[in-house]
C-alpha positions in Angstrom: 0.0 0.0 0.0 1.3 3.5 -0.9 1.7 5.5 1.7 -0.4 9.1 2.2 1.2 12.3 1.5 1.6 13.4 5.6 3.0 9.7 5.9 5.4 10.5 2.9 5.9 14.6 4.3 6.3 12.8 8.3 9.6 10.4 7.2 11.5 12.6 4.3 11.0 15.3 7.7 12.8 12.2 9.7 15.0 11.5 7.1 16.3 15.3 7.2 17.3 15.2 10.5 19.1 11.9 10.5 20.9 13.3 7.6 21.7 16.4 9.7 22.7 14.3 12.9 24.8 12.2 10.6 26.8 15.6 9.5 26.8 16.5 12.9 28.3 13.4 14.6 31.0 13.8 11.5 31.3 17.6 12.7 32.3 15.9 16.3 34.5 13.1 14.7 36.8 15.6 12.7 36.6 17.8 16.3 37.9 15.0 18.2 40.4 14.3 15.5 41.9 17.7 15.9 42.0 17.7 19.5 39.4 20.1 19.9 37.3 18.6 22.7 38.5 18.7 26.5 37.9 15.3 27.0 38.5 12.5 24.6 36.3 9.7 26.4 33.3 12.5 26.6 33.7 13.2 22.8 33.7 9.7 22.0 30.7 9.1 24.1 29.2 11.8 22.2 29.6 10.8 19.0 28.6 7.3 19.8 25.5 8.7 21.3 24.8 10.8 18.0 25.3 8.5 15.4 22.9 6.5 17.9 20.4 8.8 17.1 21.1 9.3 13.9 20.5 5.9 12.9 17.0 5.7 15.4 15.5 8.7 13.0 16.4 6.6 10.1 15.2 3.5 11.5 11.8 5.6 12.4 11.8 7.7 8.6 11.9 3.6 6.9 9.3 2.4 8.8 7.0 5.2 8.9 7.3 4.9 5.0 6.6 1.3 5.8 3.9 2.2 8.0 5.6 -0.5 10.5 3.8 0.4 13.7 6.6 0.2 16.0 7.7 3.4 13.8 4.5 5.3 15.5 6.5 5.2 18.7 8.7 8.4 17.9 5.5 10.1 17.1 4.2 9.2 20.2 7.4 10.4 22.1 7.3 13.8 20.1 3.7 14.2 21.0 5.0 13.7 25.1 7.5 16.2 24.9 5.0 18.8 22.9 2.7 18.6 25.7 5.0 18.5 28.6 6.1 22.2 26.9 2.6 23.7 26.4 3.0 23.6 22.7 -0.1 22.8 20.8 -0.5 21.7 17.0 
């Protein structure tokens, strides 16, 4: 089944940011290569922790396209943390 267009909009919008986390944890890898962080064991840990994520938004973008409904679960986290701030769609 083909998915809807806000299914479709929803996980190129998740595919964006795990592109942008993937360029950021390479942002922190060439950091760490130049010596640039105070603590090598804390920049490693942060770049583990960002690729981490990087690869959960893709993992969530694939199977929101596959409409996979363990992918619904980063919606629903997203939804928490909306209304734990007060923001309202």
């Amino acid at each position: 089944m083909r998915p809807s267009g806000p299914t479709f909009a929803a996980a190129i919008v998740l595919a964006l940011e795990a592109v942008a986390l993937g360029v950021v944890g390479l942002i922190e890898i060439s950091a760490l290569g130049a010596g640039q962080t105070s603590s090598d064991i804390g920049g490693i840990a942060l770049i583990v922790l960002t690729l981490l994520a990087a690869a959960a938004l893709g993992a969530f973008s694939w199977g929101t396209l596959r409409r996979a409904s363990w992918a619904r679960s980063g919606e629903w986290c997203s939804r928490c943390s909306a209304s734990r701030s007060g923001w309202r769609p």
